[in-house]
C-alpha positions, 0 to 999 in steps of 0.5 A, spaced: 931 942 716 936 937 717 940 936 723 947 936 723 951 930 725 957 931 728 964 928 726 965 921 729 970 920 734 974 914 735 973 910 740 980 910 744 979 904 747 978 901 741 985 898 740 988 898 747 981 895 750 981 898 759 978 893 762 977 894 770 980 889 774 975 884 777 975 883 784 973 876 786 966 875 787 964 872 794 959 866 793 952 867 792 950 860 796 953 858 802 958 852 802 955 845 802 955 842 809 957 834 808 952 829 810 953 827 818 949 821 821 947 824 827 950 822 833 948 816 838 946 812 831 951 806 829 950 803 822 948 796 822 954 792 820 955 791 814 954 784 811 958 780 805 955 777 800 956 770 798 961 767 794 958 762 792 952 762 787 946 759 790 943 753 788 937 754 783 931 750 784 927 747 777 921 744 778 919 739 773 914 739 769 
């Protein structure tokens, strides 16, 4: 005994595809907090480095 197929129907979205619209995701993970140095600490001052190249020392051999 076999079982009769039924007639395939075209798909009505196949030409003009109905897309819901989206809604904006909201974000998964909270924003970045951008790192502060805590209050009360002053960084040490900043020092240039020299313009000048320091002399090399050669040993004689």
């Amino acid at each position: 005994m076999s079982i009769p197929t039924p007639p395939e129907t075209p798909d009505p979205n196949l030409d003009e595809p109905t897309v819901p619209p989206s809604q904006p995701t909201p974000p998964t993970e909270p924003a970045p907090v951008p790192e502060q140095e805590p209050p009360g600490t002053n960084p040490p001052p900043r020092e240039e480095p020299p313009t000048v190249q320091p002399p090399e020392i050669v040993t004689p051999e």
